[in-house]
C-alpha positions as CSV (number, residue, x, y, z in Angstrom):
1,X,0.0,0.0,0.0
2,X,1.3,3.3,-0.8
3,X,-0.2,6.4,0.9
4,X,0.5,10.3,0.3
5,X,-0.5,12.3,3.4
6,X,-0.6,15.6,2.8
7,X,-0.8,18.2,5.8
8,X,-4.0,20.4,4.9
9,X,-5.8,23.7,6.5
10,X,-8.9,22.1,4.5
11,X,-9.6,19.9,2.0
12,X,-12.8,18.5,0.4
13,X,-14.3,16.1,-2.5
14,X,-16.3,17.3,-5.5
15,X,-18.5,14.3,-7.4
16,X,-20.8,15.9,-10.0
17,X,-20.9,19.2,-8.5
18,X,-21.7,18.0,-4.9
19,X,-19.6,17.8,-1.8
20,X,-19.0,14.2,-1.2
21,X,-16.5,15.1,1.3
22,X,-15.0,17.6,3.9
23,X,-12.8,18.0,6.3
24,X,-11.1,21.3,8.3
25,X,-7.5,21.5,9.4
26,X,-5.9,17.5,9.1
27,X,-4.6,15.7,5.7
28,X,-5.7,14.2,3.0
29,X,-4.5,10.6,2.4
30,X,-4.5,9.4,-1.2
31,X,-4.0,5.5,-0.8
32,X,-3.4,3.5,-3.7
33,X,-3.7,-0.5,-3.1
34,X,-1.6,-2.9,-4.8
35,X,-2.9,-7.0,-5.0
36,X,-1.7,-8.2,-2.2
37,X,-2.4,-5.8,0.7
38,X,-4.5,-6.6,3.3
39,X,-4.8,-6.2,7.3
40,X,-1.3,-5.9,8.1
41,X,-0.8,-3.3,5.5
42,X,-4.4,-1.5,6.5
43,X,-3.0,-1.3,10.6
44,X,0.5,0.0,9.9
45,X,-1.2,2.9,7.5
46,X,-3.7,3.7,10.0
47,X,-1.1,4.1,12.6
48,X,1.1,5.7,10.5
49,X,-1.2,8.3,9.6
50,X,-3.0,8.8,13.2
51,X,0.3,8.9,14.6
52,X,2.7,10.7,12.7
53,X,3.6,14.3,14.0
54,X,3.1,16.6,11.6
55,X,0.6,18.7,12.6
56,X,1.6,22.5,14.1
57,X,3.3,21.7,17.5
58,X,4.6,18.9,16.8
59,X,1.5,17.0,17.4
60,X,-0.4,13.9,15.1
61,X,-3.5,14.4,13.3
62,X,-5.5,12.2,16.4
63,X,-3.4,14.6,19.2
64,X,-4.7,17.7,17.6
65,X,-8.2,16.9,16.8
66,X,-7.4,16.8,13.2
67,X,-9.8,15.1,10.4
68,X,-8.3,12.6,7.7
69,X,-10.0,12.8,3.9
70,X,-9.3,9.4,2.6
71,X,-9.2,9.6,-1.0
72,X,-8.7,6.3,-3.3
73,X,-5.6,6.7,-5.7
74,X,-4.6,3.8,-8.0
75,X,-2.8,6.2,-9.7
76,X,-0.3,5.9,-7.3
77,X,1.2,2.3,-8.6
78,X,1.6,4.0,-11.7
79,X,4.7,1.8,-13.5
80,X,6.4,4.8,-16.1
81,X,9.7,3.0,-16.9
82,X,9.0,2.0,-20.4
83,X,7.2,4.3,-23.0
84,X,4.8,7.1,-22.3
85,X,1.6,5.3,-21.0
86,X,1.5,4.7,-17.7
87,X,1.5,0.4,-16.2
88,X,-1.9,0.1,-13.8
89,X,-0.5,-3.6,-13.4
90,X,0.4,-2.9,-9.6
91,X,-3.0,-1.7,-8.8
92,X,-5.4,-4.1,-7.4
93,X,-8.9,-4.1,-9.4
94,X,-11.6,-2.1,-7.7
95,X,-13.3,-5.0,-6.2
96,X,-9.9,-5.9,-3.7
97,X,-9.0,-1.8,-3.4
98,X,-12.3,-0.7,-2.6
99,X,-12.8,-2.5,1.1
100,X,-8.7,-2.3,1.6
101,X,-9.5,2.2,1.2
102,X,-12.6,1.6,3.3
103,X,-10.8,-0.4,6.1
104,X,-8.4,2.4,6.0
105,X,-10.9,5.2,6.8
106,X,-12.7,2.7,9.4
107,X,-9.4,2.6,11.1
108,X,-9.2,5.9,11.4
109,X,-12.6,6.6,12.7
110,X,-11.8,3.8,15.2
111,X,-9.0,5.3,16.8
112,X,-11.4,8.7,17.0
113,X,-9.8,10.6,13.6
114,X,-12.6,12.5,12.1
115,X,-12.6,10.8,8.7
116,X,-14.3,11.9,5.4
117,X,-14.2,9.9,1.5
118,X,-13.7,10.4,-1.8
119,X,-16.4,8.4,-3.7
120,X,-15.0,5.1,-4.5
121,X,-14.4,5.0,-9.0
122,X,-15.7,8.3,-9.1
123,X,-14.8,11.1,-11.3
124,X,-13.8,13.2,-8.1
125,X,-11.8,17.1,-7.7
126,X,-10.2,17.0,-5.2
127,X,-9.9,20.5,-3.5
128,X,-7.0,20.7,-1.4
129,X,-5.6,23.8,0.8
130,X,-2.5,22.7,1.4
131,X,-0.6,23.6,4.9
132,X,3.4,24.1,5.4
133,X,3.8,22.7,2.9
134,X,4.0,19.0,4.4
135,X,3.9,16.4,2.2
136,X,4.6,12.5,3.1
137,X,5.0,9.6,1.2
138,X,4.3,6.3,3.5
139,X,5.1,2.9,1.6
140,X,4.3,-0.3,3.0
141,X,6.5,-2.6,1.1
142,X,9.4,-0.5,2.2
């Protein structure tokens, strides 16, 4: 699994002109899902991304009282070594991504994050207000 969290004053999700979903000061976290993760990979994300401090003060996202917006992003596995069209090979089809994301916002919620979504396969814009800027790649595999 490979997650971008991106330290945000707000951030929210657009799907055919409505608000899908919202947050206030927090990150966004674009997880992309590969074939093979599963619940290891969804509990070292969600502490990861609970626990990590990068939030003003030195404090996480749950310390502060900061929201997550969990956003799918298969996009992220993108393979661009050969040619100029992007490999989707590493991403795992919708049907195994889809409930690996949602675990990953369930998580969250769980540990008492605020947590908004993107809409799963959507044609979503993104809005983000970036904050620092703080920008974090975590990588599972690594």
């Amino acid at each position: 699994m490979r997650t971008v969290l991106q330290r945000v004053t707000s951030a929210r999700v657009v799907v055919a002109g409505e608000v899908v979903g919202e947050i206030g000061p927090g990150l966004v976290a674009l997880v992309g899902v590969t074939h093979d993760d599963g619940p290891e990979e969804v509990a070292r994300t969600v502490r990861k991304t609970a626990e990590l401090r990068i939030m003003p003060g030195e404090r996480s996202v749950q310390e502060s009282g900061g929201e997550v917006l969990v956003v799918s992003q298969f996009t992220l596995h993108a393979d661009v070594r050969k040619g100029r069209r992007p490999s989707w090979n590493a991403a795992a089809p919708a049907d195994v991504a889809e409930p690996v994301v949602q675990a990953v916002a369930d998580g969250l919620a769980e540990r008492g994050v605020g947590v908004a979504t993107g809409a799963f396969g959507a044609d979503m814009a993104v809005d983000i207000h970036g904050d620092g800027p703080v920008t974090i790649v975590l990588d599972t595999s690594a």
